[in-house]
N, C-alpha and C positions, 0 to 999 in steps of 0.2 A: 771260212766264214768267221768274221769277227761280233764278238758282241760288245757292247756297251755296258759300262760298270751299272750306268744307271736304269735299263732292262734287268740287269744281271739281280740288283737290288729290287725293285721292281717286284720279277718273277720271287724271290728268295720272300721278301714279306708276306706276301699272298698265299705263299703255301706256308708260312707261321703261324700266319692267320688265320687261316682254314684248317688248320691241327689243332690250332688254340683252343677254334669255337667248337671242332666235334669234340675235343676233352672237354670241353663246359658242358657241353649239352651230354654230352653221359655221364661226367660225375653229379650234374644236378638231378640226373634220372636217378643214380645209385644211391644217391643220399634222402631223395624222396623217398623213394623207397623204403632205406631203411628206418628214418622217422616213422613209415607208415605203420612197418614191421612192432616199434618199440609203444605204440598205441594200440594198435590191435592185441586180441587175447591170446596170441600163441606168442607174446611172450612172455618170458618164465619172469614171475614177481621182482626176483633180483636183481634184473638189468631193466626192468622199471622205474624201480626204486631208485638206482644208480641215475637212470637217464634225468628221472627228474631234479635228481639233487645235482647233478653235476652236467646242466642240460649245456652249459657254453663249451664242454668237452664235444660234443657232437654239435654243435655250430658248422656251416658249410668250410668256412674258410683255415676251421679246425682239425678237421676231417679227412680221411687218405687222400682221393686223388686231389680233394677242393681246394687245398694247401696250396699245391703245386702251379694248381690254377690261379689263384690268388697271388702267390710269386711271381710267376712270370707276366701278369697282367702288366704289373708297370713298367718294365724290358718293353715286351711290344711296342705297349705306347710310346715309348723313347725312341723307338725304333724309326716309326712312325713318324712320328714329329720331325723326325730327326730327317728323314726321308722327305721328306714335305717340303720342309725350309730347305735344303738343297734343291729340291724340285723348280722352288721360287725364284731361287739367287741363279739356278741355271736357265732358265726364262727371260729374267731380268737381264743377263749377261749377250743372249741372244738378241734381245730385243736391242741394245746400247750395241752392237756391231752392226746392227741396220739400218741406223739411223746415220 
């Protein structure tokens, strides 16, 4: 059974896609979290004191996993686009043999 580059592509984005957005959706839970942590009273004075003097250090896109997610955000999109407009020109190209 043969597949096609462009299923092949297809299938390969979608599951980027869908790894992308569970690592969003659980680094932005981890990092709620931790804000909430650094606002409530069981934390100790001095990484209060820290967080608010140096609050753009814990910024999401600063942050362990949020980083990562924030790199690779604009890859996808390339990716995407990129997929897309080949999608077009391979449409376009079927349609101009049909006629």
């Amino acid at each position: 059974m043969e597949i096609s580059k462009f299923k092949l592509a297809l299938v390969t984005l979608l599951v980027a896609t869908i790894i992308w957005c569970s690592a969003l959706f659980y680094t932005l839970e981890e990092h709620r979290k931790l804000i909430e942590w650094f606002e409530s009273d069981e934390c100790p004075p001095v990484e209060k004191i820290k967080y608010r003097w140096d609050g753009w250090e814990y910024a999401y896109c600063n942050w362990n996993g949020g980083k990562y997610v924030c790199l690779t955000f604009p890859a996808l999109l390339v990716a995407w686009i990129g997929f897309i407009l080949s999608a077009i020109r391979r449409l376009r190209q079927k349609r101009g043999k049909a006629k």
